[in-house]
The first five atom37 places (N, CA, C, CB, O) and aatype in JSON, in Angstrom:
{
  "aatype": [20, 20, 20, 20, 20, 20, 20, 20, 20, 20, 20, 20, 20, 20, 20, 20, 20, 20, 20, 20, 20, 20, 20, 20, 20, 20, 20, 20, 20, 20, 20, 20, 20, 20, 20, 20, 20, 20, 20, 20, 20, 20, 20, 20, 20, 20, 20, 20, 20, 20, 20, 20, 20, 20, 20, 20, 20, 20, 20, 20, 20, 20, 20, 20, 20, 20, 20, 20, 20, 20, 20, 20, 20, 20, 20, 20, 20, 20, 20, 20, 20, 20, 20, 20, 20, 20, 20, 20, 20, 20, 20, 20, 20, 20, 20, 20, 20, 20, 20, 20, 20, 20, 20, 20, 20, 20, 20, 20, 20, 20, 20, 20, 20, 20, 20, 20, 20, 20, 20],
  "atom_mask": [
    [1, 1, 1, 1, 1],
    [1, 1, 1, 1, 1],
    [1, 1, 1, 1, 1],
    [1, 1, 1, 1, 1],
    [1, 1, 1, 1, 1],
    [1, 1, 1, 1, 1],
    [1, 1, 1, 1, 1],
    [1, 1, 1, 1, 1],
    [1, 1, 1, 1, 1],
    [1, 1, 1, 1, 1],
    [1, 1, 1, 1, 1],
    [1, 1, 1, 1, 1],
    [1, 1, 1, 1, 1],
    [1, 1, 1, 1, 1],
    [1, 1, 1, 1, 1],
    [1, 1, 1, 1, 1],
    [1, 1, 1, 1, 1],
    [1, 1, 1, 1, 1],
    [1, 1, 1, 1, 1],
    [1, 1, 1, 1, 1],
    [1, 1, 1, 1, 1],
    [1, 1, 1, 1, 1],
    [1, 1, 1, 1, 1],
    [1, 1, 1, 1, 1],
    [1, 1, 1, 1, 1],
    [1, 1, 1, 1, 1],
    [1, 1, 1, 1, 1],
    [1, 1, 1, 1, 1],
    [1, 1, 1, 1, 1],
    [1, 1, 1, 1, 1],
    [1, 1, 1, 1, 1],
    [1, 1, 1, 1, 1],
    [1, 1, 1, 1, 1],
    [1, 1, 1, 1, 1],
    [1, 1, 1, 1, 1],
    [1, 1, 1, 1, 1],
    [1, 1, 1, 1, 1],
    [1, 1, 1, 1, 1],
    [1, 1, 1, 1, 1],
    [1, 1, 1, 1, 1],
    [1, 1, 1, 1, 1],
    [1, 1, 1, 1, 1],
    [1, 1, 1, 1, 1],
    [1, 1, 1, 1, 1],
    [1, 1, 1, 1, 1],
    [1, 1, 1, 1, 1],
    [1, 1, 1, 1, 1],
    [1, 1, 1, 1, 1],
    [1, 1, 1, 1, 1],
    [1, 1, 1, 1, 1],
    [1, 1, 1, 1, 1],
    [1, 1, 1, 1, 1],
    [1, 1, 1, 1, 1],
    [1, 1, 1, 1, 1],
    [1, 1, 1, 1, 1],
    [1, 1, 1, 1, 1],
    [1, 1, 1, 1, 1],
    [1, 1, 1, 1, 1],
    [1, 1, 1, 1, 1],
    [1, 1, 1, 1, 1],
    [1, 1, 1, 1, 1],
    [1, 1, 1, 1, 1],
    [1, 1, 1, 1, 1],
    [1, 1, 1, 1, 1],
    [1, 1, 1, 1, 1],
    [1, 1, 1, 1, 1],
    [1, 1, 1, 1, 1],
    [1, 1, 1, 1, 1],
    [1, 1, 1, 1, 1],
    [1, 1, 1, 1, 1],
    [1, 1, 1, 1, 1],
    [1, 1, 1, 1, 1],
    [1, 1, 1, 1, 1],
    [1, 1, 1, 1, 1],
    [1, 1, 1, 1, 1],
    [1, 1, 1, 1, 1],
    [1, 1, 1, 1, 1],
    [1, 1, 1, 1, 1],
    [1, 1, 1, 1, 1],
    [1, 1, 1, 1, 1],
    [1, 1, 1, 1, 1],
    [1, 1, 1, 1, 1],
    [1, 1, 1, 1, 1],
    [1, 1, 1, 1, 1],
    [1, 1, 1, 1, 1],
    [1, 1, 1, 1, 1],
    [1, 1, 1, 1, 1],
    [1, 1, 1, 1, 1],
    [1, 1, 1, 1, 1],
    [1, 1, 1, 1, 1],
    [1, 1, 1, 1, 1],
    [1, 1, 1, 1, 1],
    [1, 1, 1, 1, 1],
    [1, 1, 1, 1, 1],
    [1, 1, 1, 1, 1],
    [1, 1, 1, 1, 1],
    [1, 1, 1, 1, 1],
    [1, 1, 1, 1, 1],
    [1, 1, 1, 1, 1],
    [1, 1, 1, 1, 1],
    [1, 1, 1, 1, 1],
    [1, 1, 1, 1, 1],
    [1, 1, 1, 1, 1],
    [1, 1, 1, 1, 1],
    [1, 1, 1, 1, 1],
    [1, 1, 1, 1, 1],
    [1, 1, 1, 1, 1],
    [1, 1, 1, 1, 1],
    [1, 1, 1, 1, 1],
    [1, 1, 1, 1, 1],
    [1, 1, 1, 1, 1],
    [1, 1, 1, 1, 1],
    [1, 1, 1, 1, 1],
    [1, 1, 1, 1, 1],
    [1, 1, 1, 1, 1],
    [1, 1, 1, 1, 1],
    [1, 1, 1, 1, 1],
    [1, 1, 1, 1, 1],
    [1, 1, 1, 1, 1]
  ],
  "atom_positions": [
    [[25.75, 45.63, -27.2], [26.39, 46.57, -28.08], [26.39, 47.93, -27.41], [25.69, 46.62, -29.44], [25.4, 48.51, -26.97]],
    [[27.82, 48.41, -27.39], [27.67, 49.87, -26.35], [26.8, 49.87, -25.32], [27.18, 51.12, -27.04], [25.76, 50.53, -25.3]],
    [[27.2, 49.16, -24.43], [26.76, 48.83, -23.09], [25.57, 48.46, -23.44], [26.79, 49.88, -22.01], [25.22, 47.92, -22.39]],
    [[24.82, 48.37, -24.04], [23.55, 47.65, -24.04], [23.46, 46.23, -24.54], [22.67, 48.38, -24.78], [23.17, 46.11, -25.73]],
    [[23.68, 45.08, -23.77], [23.89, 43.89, -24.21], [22.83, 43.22, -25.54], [23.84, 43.14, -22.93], [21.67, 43.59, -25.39]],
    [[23.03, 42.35, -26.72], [22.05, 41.61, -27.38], [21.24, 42.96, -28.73], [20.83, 40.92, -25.9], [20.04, 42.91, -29.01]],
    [[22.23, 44.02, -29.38], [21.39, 44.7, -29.66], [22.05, 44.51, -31.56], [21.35, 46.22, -28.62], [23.16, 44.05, -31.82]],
    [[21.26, 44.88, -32.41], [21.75, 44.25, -33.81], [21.28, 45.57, -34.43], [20.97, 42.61, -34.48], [20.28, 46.18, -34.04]],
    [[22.43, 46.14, -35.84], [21.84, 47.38, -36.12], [22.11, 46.98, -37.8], [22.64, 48.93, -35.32], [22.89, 46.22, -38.37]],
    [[20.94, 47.98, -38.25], [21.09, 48.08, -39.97], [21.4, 49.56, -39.93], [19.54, 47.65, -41.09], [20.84, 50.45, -39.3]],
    [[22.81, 49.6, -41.09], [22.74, 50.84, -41.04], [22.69, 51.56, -42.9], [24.08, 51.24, -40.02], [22.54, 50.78, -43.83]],
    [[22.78, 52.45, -43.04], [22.26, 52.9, -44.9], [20.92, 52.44, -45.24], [23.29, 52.05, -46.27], [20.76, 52.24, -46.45]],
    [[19.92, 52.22, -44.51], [18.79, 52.24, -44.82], [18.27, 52.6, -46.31], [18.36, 52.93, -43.97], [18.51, 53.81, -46.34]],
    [[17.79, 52.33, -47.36], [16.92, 52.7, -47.95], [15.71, 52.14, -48.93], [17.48, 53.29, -48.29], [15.9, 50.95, -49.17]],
    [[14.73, 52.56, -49.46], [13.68, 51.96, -50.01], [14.1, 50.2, -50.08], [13.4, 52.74, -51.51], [13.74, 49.26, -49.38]],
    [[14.88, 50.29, -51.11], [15.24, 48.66, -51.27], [16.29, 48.06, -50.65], [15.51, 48.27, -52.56], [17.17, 47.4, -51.2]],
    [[16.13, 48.44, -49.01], [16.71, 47.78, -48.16], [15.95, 46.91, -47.83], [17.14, 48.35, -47.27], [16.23, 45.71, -47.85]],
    [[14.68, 47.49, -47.42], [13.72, 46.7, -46.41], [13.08, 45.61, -46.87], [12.66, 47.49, -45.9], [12.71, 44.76, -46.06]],
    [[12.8, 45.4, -48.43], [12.65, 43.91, -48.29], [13.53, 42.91, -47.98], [12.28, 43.51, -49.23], [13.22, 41.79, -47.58]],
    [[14.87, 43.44, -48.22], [15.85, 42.63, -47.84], [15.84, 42.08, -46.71], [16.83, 43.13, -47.92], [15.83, 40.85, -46.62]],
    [[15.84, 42.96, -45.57], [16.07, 43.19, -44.37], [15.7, 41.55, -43.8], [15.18, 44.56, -43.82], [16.54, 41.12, -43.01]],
    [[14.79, 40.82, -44.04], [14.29, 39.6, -43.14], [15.26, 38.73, -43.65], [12.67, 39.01, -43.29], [15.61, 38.05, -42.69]],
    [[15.68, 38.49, -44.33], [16.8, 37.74, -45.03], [18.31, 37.68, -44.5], [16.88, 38.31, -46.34], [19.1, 36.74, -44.48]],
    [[18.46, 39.13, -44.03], [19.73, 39.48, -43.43], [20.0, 38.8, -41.86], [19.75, 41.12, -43.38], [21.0, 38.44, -41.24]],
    [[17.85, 38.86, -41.48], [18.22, 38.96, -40.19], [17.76, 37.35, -40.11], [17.46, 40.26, -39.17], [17.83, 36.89, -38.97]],
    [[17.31, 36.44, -41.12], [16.98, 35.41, -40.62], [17.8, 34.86, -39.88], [16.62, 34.74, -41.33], [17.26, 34.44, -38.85]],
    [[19.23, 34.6, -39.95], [20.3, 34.13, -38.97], [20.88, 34.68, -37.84], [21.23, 33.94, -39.53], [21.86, 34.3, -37.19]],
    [[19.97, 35.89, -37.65], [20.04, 36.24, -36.4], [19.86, 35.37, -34.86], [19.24, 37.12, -36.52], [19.0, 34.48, -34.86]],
    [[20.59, 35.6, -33.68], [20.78, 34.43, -32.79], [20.59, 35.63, -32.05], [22.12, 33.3, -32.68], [21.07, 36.72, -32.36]],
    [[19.82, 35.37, -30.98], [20.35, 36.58, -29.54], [20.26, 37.79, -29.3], [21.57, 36.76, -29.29], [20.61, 38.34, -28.25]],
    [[19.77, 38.35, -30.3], [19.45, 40.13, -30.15], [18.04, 40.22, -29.71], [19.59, 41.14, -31.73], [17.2, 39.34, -29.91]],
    [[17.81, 41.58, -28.98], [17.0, 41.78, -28.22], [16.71, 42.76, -28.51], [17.16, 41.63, -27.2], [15.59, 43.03, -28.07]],
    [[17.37, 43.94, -29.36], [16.71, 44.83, -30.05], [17.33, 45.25, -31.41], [16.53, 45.88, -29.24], [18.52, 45.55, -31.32]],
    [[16.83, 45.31, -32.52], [17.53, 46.1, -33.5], [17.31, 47.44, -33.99], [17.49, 45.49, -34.44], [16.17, 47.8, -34.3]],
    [[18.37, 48.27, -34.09], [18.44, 49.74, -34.2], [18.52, 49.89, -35.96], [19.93, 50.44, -33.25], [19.18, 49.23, -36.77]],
    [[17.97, 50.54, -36.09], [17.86, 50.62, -37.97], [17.31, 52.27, -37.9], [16.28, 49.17, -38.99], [16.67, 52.83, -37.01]],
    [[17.75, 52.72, -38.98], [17.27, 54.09, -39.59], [15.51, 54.24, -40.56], [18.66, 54.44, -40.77], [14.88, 53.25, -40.94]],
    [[15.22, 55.21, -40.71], [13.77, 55.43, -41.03], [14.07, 54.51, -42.44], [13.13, 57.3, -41.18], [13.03, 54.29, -43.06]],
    [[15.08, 54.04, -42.95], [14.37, 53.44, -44.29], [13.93, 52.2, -44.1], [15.23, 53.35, -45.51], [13.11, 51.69, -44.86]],
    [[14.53, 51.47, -42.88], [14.1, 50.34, -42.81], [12.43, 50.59, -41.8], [15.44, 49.37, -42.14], [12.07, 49.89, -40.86]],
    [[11.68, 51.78, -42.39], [10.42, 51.34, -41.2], [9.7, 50.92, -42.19], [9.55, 52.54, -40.11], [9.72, 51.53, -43.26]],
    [[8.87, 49.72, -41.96], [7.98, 49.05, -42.63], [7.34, 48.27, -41.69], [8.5, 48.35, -43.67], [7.99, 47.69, -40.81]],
    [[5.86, 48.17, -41.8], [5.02, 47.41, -40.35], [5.28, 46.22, -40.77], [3.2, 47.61, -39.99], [5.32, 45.66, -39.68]],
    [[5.62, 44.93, -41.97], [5.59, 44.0, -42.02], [7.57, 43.53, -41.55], [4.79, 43.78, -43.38], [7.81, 42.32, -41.5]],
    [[8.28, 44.14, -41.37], [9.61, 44.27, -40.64], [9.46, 43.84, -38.93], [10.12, 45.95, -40.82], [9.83, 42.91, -38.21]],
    [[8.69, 45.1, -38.78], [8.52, 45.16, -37.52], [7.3, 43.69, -36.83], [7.98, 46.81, -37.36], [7.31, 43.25, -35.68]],
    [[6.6, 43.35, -37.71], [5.97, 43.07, -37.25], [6.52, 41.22, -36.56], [4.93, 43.5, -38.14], [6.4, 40.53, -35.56]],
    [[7.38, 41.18, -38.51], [8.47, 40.23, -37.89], [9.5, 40.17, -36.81], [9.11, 40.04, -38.66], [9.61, 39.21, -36.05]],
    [[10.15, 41.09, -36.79], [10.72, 41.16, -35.31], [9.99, 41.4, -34.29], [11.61, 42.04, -35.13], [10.64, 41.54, -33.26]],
    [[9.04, 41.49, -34.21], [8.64, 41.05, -33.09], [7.96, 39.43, -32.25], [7.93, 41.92, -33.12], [8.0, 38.79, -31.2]],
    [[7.27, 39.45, -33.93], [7.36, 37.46, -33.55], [8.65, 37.02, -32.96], [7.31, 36.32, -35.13], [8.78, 36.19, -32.06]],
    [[9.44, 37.57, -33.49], [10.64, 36.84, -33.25], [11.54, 37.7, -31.58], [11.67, 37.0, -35.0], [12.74, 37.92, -31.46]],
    [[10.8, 37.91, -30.87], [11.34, 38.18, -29.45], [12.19, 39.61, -30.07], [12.47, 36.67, -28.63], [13.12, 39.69, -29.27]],
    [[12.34, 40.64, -30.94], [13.34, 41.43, -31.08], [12.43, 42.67, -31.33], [14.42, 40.99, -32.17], [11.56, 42.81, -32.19]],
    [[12.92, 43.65, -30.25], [12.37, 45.24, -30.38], [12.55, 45.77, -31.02], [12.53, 46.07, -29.76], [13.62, 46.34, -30.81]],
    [[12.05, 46.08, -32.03], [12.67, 47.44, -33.26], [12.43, 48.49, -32.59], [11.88, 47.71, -34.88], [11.46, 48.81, -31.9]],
    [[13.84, 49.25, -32.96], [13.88, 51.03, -32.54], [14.31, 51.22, -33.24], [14.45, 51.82, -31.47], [15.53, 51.35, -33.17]],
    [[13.53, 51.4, -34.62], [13.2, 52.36, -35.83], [12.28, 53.74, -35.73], [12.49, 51.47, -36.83], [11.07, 53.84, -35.47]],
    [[13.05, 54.56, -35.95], [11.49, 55.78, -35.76], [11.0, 55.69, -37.11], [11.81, 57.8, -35.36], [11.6, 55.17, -38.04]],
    [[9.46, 56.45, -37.16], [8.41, 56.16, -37.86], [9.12, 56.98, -39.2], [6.87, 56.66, -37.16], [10.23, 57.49, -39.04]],
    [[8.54, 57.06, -40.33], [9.09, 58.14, -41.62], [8.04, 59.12, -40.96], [8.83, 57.64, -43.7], [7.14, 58.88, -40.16]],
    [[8.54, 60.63, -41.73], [7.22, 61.28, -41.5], [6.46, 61.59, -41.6], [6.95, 61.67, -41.37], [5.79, 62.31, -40.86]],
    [[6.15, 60.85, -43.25], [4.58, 60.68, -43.83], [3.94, 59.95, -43.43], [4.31, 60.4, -44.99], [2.95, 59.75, -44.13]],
    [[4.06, 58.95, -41.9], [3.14, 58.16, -41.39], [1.93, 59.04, -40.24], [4.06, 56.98, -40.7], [2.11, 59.77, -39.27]],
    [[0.59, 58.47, -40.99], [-0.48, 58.7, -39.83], [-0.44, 58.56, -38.86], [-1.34, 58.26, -39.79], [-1.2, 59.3, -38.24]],
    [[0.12, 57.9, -38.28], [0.24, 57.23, -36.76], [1.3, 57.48, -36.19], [0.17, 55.81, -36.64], [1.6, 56.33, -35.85]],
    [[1.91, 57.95, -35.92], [3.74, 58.15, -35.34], [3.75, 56.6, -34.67], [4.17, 59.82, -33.73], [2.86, 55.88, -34.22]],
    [[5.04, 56.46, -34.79], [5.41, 55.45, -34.23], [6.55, 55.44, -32.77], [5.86, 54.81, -35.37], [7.5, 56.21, -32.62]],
    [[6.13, 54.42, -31.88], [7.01, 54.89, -30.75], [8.2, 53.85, -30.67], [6.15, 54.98, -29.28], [8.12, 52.64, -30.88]],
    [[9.37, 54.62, -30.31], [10.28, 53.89, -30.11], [11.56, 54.15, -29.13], [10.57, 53.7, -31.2], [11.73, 55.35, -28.95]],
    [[12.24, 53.52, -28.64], [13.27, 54.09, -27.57], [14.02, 55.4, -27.91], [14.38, 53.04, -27.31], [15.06, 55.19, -28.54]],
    [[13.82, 56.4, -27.72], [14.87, 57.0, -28.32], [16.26, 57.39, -27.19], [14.18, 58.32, -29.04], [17.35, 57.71, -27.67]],
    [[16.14, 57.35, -26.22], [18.08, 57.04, -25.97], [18.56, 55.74, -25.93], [18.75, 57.53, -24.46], [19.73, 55.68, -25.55]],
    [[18.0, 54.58, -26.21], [18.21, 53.47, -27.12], [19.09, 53.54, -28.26], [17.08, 53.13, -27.61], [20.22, 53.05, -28.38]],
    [[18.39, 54.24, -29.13], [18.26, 55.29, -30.48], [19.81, 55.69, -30.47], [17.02, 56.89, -30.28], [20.82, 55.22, -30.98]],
    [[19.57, 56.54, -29.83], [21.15, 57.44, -29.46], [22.18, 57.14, -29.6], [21.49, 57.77, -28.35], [22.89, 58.0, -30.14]],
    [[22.8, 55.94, -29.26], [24.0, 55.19, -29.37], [24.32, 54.36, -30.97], [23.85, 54.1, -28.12], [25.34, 53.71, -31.21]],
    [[23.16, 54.59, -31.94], [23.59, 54.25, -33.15], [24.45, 55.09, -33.96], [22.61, 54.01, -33.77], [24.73, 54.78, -35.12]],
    [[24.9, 56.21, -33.35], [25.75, 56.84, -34.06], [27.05, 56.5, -33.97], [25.63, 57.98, -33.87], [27.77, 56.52, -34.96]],
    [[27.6, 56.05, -32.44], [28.61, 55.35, -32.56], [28.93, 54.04, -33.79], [28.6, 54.96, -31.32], [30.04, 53.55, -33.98]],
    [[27.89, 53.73, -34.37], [28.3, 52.8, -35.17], [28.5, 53.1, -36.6], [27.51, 51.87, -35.02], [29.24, 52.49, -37.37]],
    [[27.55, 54.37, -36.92], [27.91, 54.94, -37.86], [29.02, 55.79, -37.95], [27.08, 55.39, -38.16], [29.39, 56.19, -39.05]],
    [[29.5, 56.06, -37.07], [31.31, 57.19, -36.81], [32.04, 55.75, -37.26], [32.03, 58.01, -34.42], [32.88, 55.97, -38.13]],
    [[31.93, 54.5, -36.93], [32.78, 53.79, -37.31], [33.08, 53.52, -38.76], [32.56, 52.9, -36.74], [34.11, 53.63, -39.43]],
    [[31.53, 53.03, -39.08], [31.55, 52.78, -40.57], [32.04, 54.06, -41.34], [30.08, 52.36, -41.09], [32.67, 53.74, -42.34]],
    [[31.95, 55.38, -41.17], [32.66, 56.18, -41.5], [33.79, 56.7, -41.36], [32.28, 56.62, -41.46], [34.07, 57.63, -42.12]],
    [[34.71, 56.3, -40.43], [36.28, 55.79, -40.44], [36.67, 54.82, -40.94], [36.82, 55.57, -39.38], [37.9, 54.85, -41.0]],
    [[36.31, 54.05, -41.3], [36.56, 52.9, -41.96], [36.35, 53.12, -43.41], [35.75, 51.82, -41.44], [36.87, 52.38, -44.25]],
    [[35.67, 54.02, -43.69], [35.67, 54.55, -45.35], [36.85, 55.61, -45.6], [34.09, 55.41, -45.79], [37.09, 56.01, -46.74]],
    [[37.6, 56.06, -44.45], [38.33, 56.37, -44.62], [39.53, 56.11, -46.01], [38.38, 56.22, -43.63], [40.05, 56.76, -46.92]],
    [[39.54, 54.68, -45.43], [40.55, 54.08, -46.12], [39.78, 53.8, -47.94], [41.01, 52.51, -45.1], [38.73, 53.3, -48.36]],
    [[40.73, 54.32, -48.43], [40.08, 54.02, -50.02], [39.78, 52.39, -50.65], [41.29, 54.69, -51.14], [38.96, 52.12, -51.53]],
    [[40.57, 51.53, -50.02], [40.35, 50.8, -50.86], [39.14, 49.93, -50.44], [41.49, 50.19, -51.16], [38.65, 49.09, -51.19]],
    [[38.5, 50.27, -48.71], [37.42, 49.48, -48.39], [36.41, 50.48, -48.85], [37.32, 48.95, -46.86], [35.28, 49.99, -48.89]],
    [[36.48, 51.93, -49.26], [35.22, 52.46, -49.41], [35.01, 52.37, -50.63], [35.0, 53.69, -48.97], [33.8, 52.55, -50.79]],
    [[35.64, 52.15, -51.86], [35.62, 51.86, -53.48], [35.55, 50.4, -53.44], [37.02, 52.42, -54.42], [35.15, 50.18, -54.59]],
    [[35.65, 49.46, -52.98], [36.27, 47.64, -52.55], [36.53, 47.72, -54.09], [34.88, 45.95, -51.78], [35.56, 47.72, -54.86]],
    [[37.93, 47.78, -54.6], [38.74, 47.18, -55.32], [38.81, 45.93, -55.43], [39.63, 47.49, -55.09], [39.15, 45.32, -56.45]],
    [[38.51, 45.49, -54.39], [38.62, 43.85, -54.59], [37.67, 42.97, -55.13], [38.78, 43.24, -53.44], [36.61, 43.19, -54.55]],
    [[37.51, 41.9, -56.14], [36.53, 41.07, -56.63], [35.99, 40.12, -55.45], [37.12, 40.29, -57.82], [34.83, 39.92, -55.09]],
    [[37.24, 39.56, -54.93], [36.93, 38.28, -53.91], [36.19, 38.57, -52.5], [38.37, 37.58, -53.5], [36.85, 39.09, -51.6]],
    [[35.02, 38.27, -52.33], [34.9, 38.66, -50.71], [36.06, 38.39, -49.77], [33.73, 37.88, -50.04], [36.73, 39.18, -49.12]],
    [[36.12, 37.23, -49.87], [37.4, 37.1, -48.73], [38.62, 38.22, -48.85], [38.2, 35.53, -48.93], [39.28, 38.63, -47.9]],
    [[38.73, 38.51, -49.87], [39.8, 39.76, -50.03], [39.83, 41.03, -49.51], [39.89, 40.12, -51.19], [40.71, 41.79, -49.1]],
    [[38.15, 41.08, -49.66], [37.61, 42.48, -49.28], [37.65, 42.86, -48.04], [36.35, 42.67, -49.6], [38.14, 43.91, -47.62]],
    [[36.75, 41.43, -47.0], [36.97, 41.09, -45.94], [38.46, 41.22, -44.81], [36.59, 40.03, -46.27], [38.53, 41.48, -43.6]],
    [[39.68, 40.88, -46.01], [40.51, 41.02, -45.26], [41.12, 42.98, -45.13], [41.49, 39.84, -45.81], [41.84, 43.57, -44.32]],
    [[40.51, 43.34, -46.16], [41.27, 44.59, -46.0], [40.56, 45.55, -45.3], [41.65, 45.16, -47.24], [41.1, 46.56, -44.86]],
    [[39.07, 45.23, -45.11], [38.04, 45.66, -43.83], [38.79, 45.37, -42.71], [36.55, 44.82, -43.68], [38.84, 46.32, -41.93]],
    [[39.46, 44.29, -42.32], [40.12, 43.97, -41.04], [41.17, 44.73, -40.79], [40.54, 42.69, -40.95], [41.35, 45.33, -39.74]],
    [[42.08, 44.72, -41.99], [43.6, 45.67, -41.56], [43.2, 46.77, -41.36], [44.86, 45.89, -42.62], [43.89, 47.51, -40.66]],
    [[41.69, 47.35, -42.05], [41.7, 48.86, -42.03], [40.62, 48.9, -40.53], [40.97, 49.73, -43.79], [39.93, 49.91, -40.39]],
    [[40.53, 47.92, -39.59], [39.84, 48.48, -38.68], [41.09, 48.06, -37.59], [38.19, 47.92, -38.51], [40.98, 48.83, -36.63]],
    [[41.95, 47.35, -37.43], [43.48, 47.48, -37.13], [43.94, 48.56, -37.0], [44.29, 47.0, -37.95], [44.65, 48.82, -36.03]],
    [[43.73, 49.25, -37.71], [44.97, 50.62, -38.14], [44.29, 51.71, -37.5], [45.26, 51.1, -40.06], [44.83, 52.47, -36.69]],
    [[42.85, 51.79, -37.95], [41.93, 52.51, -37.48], [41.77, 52.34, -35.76], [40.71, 52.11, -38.29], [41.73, 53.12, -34.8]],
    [[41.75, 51.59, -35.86], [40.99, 51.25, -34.0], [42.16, 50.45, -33.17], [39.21, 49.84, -33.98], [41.75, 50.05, -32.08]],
    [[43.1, 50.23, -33.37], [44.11, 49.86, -32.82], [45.33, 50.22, -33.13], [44.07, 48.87, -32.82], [46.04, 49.52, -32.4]],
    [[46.1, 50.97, -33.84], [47.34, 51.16, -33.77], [47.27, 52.52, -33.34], [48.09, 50.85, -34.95], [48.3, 53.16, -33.14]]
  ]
}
């Protein structure tokens, strides 16, 4: 991902993301690091990705005792992914999803990253 091959990102982090988070990533295949924002820091997250061969580069919150270390020009390149997701809200009807049907929704995420990133 952005020249860094095998890398998986969460992005909108917050409180009741992170239990989610192992769930999202159980079908994960092939990443080698995942980039996530301070809501997803939790030591039982991390502790899972790391059983599982995958580097978290999450920085620590800043009410933690311990700072936590992590890549930070790693780090750096998650903004490119958030400039996206925020062109892509551009378009009203994927940032409200009007649509009931996933597959519907799905498709108008596609035209609007078409229009966005290719025409």
């Amino acid at each position: 991902m952005i020249g860094r091959p095998f890398a998986f990102m969460l992005t909108g982090g917050n409180a009741a993301d992170s239990p989610v988070a192992p769930h999202l990533l159980a079908g994960l295949k092939g990443a080698r690091y995942l980039l996530a924002d301070k809501g997803y820091d939790a030591n039982s997250l991390r502790k899972r990705l790391r059983q599982s061969a995958i580097v978290p580069v999450i920085p620590g919150r800043s009410n933690r005792t311990r700072p936590i270390r992590y890549d930070a020009e790693r780090y750096k390149s998650r903004h490119l992914i958030e400039n996206a997701f925020c062109r892509l809200k551009d378009f009203r009807r994927v940032a409200t999803r009007y649509d009931k049907l996933a597959r519907n929704f799905l498709s108008a995420v596609a035209l609007a990253t078409l229009v966005a990133f290719w025409l």
